[in-house]
PAFINU-309475 format. One record per residue (C-alpha): residue number from 1; x, y, z. Coordinates in steps of 0.05 Angstrom, whole numbers, plus 5000, padded with zeros to 4 digits. Example, Ala and Ser with C-alpha at 12.3 -4.5 7.8 and 13.67 -1.06 7.14 Angstrom:
// residues 2
KOLPA,1,5246,4910,5156
KOLPA,2,5273,4979,5143
// end
This chain:
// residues 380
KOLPA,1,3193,6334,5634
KOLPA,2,3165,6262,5650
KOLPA,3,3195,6230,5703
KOLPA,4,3189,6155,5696
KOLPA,5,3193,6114,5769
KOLPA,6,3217,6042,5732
KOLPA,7,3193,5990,5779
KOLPA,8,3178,5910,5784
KOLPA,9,3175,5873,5856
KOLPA,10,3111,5909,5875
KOLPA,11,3052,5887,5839
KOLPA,12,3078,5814,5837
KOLPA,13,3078,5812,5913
KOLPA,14,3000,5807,5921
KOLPA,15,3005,5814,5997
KOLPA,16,3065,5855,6005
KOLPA,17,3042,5923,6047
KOLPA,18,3110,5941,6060
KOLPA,19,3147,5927,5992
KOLPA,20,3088,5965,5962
KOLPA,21,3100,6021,6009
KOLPA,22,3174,6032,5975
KOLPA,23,3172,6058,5905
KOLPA,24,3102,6086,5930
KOLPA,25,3141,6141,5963
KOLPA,26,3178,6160,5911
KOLPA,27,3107,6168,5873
KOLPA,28,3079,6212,5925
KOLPA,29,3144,6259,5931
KOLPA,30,3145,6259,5856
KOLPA,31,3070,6280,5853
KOLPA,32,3087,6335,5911
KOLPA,33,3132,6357,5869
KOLPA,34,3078,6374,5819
KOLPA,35,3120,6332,5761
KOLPA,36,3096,6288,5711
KOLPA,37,3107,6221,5741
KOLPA,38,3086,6152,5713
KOLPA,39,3105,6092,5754
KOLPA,40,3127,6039,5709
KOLPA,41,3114,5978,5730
KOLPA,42,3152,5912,5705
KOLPA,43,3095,5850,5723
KOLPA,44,3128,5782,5685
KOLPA,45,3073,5732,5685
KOLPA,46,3080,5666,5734
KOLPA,47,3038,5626,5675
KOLPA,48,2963,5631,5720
KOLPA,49,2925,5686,5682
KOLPA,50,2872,5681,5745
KOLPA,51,2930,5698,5789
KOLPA,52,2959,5751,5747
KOLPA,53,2896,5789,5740
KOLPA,54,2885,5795,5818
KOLPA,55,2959,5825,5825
KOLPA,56,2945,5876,5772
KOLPA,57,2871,5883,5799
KOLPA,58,2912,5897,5867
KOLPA,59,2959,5942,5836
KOLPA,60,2905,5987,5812
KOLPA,61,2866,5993,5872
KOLPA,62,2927,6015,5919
KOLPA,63,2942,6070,5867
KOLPA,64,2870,6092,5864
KOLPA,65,2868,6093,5937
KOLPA,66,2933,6142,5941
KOLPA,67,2908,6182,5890
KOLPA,68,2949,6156,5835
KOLPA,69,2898,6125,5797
KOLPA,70,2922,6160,5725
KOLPA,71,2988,6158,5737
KOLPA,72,3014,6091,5719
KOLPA,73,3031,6046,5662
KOLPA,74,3033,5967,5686
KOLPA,75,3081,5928,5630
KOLPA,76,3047,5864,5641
KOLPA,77,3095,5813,5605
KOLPA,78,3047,5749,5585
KOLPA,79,3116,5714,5559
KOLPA,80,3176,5732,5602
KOLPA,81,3226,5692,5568
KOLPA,82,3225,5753,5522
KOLPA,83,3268,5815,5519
KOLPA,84,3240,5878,5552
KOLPA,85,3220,5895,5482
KOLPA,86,3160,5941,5486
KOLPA,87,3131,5906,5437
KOLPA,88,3130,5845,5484
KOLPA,89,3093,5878,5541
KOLPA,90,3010,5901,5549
KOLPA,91,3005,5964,5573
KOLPA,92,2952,5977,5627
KOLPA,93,2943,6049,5648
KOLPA,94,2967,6099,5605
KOLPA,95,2962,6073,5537
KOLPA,96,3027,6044,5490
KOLPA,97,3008,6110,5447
KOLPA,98,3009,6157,5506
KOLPA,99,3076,6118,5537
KOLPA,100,3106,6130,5467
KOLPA,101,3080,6202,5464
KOLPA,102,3122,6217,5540
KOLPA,103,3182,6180,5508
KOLPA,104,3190,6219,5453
KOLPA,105,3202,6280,5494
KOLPA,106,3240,6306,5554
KOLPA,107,3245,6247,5612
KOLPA,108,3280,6213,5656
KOLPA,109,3276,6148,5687
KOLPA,110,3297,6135,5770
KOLPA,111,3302,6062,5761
KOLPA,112,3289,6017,5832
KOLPA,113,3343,5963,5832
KOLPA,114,3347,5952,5763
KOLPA,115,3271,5931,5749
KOLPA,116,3275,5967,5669
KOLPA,117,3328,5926,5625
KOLPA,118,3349,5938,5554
KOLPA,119,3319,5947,5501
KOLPA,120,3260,5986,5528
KOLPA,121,3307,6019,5579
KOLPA,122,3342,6060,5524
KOLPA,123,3288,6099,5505
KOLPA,124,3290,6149,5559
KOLPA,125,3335,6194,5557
KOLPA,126,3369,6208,5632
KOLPA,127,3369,6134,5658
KOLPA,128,3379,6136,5725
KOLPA,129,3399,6071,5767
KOLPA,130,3367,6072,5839
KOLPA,131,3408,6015,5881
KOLPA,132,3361,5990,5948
KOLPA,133,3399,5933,5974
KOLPA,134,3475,5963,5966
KOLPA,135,3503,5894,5996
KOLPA,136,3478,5852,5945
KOLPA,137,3474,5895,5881
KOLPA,138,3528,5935,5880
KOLPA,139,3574,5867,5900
KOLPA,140,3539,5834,5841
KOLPA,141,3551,5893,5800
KOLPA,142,3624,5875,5803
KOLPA,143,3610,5800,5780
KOLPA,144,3564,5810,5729
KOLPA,145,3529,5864,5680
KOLPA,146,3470,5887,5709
KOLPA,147,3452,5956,5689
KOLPA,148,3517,5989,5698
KOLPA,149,3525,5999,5618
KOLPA,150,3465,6034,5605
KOLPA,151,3454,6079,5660
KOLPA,152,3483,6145,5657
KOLPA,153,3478,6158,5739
KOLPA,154,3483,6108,5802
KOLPA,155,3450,6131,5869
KOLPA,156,3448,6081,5924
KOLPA,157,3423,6079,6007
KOLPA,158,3485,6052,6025
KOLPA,159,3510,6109,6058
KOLPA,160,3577,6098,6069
KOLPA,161,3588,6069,6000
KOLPA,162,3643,6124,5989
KOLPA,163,3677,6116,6060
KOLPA,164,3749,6090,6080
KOLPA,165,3718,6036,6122
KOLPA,166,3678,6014,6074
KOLPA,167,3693,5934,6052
KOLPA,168,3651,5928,5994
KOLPA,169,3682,5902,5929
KOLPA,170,3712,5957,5897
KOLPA,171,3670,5990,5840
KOLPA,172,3690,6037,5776
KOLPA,173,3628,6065,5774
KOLPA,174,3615,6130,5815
KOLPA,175,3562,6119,5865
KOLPA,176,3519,6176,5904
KOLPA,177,3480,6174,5957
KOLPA,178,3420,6187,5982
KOLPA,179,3370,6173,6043
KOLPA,180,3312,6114,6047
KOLPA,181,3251,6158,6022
KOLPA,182,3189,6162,6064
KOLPA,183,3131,6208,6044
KOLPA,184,3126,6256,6110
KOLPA,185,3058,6275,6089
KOLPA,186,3032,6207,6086
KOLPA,187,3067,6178,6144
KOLPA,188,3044,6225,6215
KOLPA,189,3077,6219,6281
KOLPA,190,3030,6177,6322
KOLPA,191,3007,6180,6395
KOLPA,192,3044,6129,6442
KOLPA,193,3009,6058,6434
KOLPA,194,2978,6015,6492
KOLPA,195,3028,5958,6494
KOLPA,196,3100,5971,6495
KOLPA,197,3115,5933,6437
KOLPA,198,3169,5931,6386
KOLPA,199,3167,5889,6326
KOLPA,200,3193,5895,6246
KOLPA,201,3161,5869,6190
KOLPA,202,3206,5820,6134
KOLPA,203,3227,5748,6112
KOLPA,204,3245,5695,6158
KOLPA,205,3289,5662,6110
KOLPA,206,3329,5698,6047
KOLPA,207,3358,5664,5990
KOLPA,208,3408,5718,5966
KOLPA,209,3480,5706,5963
KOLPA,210,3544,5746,5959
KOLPA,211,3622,5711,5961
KOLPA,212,3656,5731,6030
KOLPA,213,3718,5714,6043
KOLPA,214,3715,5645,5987
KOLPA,215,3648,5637,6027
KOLPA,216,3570,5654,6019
KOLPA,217,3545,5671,6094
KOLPA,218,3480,5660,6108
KOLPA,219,3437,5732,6094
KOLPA,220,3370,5711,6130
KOLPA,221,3336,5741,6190
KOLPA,222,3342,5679,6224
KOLPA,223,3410,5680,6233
KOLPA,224,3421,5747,6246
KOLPA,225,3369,5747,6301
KOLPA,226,3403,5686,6331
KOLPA,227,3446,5731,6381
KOLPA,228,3389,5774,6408
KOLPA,229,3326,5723,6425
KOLPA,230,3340,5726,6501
KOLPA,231,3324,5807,6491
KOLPA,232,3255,5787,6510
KOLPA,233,3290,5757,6583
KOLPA,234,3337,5819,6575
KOLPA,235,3279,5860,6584
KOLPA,236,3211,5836,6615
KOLPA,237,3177,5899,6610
KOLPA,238,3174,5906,6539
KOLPA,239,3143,5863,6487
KOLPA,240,3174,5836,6426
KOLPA,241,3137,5811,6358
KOLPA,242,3161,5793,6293
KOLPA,243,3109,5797,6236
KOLPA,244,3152,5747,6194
KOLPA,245,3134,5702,6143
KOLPA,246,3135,5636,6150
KOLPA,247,3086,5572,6143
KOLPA,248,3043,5558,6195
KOLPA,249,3070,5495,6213
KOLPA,250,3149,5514,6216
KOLPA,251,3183,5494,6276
KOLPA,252,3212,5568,6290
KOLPA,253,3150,5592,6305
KOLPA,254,3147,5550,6366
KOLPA,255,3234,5559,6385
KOLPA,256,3213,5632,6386
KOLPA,257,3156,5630,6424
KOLPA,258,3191,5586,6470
KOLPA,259,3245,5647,6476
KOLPA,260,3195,5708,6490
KOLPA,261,3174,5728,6418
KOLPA,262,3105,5731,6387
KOLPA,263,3098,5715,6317
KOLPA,264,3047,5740,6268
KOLPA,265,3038,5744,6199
KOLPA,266,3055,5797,6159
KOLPA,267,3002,5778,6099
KOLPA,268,2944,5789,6158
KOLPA,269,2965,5850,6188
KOLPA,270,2998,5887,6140
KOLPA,271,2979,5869,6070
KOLPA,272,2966,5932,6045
KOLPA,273,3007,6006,6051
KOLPA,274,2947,6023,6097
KOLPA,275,2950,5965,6141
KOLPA,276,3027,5975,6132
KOLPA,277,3025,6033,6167
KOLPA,278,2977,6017,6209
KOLPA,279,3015,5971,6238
KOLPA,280,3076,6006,6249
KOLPA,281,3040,6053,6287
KOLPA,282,3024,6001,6340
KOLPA,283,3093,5990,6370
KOLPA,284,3135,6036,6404
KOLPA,285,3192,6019,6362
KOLPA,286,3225,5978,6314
KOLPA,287,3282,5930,6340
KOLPA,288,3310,5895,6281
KOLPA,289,3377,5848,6263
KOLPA,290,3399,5862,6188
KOLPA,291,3444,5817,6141
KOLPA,292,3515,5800,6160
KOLPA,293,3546,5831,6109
KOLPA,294,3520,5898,6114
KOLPA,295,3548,5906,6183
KOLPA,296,3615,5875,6161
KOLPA,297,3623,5904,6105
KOLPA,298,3596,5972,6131
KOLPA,299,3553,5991,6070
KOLPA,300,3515,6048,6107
KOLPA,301,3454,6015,6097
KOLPA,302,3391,6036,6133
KOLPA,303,3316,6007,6111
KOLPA,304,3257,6043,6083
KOLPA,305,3219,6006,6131
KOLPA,306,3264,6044,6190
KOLPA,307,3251,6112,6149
KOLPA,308,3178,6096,6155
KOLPA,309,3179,6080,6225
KOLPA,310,3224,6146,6246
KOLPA,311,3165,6185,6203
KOLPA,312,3112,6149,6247
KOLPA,313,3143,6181,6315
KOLPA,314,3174,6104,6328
KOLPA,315,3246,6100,6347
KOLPA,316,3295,6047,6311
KOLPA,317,3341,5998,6349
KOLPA,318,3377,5964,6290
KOLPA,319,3448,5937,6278
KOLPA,320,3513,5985,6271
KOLPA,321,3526,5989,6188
KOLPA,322,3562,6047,6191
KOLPA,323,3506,6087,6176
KOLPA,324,3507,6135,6247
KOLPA,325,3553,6184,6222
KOLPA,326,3512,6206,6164
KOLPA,327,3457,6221,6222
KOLPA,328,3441,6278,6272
KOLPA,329,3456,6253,6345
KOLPA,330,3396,6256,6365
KOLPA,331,3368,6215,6305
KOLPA,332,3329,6167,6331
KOLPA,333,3365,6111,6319
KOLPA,334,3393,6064,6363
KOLPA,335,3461,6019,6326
KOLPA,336,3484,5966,6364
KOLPA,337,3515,5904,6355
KOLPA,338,3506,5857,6411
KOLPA,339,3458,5832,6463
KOLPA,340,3475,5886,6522
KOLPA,341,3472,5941,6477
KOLPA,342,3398,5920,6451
KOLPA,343,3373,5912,6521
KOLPA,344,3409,5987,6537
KOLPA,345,3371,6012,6478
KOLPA,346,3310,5989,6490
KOLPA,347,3310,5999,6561
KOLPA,348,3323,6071,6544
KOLPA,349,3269,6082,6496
KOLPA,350,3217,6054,6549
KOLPA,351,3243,6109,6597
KOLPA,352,3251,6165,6549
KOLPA,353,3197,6145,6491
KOLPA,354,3162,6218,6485
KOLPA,355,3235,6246,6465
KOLPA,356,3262,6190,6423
KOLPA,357,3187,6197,6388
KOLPA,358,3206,6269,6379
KOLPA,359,3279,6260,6349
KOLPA,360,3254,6204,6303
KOLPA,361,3198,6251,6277
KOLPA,362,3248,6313,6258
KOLPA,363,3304,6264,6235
KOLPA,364,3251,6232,6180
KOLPA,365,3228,6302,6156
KOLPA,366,3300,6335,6160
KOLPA,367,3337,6278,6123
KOLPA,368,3295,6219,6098
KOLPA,369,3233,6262,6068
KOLPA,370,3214,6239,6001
KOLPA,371,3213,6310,5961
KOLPA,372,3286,6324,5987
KOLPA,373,3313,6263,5966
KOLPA,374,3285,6266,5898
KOLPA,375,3303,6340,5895
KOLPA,376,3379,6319,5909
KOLPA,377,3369,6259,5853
KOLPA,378,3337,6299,5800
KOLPA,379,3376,6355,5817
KOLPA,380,3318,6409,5834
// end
């Protein structure tokens, strides 16, 4: 059997370290697996052929460099205003003939967030629909088509999707769950860094939108971080750094500067999955604020990026989604959802780092590992 991995927001992101770093876990469990994976790539083109051919140039060089140089098939679409005919797209890797030649016997598809539409998405034959971002898609999913008909299974990291407290829009379709993948073999717990740093790596400002209430709150970083920038006053023995992007000349840099926090860009230090994790490795711990919603709504959602840093030895202090109960105590995780309980949290790791390292490190392997998550999808 061919297992397809059906993506399309990494090889348009040129810089992107981290998004790279997320279907390239599933790749690398999926290889240690010993299947016959092909990651699918969807890249639409922006209308600069010079720009174009350094993303896919990019693309080609992280997969050689994780030793998945043969095992892709880039669907470079010169005219996106057409249908995800395979007719419309170039085929770079793996041939159309040798794409065709997979089709036309047993496969399956695990596709990321809807990135494979119709037509070309009904040529496999087990489609299955990976959700990333429960609070958006699956709400959307109840407003508009997008996938739900031509899918035949729905597996999402919201992990409370199914649970009484859960306020997401209600949904027909039934939804199972798994656990952020991180490659444990890739990412290594790491020795305790110099600085006592945390940090998290993402977008300033986000342009998604779901209806709350008759209302669309805001979903960005920088208002969920608005209730925890005195942390840094909170707690002077511990540094804080948000590899954010944003232009060089915005204002926020300097309000947050102004409040304790370093800012650095993400493109610089962490452009690539190496730097990525690289990077990670130099805090002692991710604090992060997540989107509104999620915590309201109490999706269960938990990042890649955290499963990545738990894998790394680096504890997570992140906001309450409802997510804890679907963890070991002793998880490595830190949910909170206010100012005291951040500084409490981080105060704690500073004291107690060598543990918490510990618990993140066996949590990752025991639950987030990328083989038994794709063993539980594929049903292994």
């Amino acid at each position: 059997m061919t297992v397809f991995l059906g993506g399309g927001f990494a090889a348009k992101y040129l810089y992107g370290g981290g998004n790279f770093s997320v279907p390239l876990q599933w790749m690398l469990g999926l290889r240690r697996l010993k299947l016959d994976a092909i990651w699918l790539e969807h890249l639409p083109s922006e209308g600069n052929p010079a720009d174009d051919r350094r993303k896919i140039d990019n693309f080609r060089r992280q997969l050689r460099v994780h030793g998945l140089g043969d095992r892709y098939c880039l669907l470079y679409h010169k005219n996106p205003a057409s249908t995800h005919d395979l007719d419309a797209f170039e085929c770079i890797g793996i041939s159309k003939c040798e794409l065709l030649d997979r089709l036309a016997g047993p496969n399956t598809i695990l596709n990321l967030s809807y990135s494979i539409h119709p037509p070309l998405l009904l040529k496999f034959e087990r489609r299955i629909f990976c959700d990333l971002d429960p609070s958006e898609i699956i709400y959307w999913m109840t407003q508009m088509e997008l996938g739900q008909s031509s899918h035949h299974e729905f597996w999402t990291i919201g992990l409370n999707v199914n649970g009484s407290d859960c306020r997401l829009p209600k949904s027909s379709l039934n939804w199972k769950t798994f656990y952020p993948l991180v490659d444990t073999k890739l990412y290594q717990q790491k020795p305790r860094p110099r600085l006592p740093k945390f940090t998290t790596i993402g977008q300033w400002y986000w342009s998604g939108a779901v209806e709350v209430d008759g209302q669309f709150p805001d979903l960005s970083k920088k208002y969920a971080f608005e209730q925890y920038l005195d942390l840094p006053k909170r707690v002077p023995k511990a540094r804080f750094e948000l590899a954010m992007h944003m232009n060089a000349d915005d204002p926020e840099r300097e309000r947050l500067r102004k409040r304790g926090w370093r800012v650095v860009d993400p493109h610089r230090l962490a452009c690539t999955p190496e730097q990525y994790r690289g990077y990670l490795a130099t805090a002692l711990g991710e604090f992060t604020a997540i989107k509104g919603v999620d915590v309201s709504w109490k999706t269960g959602w938990v990042s890649d990026r955290a499963a990545a840093f738990l894998a790394s030895g680096r504890p997570v202090v992140t906001e309450d989604s409802g997510a804890g109960k679907y963890l070991p105590d002793a998880s490595g995780f830190y949910f909170i959802g206010n100012l005291d309980g951040a500084a409490t949290a981080i105060n704690d790791v500073l004291k107690n780092w060598r543990r918490r390292s510990c618990e993140a490190r066996a949590c990752a392997v025991e639950l987030f590992d990328s083989v038994k998550n794709l063993q539980k999808i594929l049903d292994l």
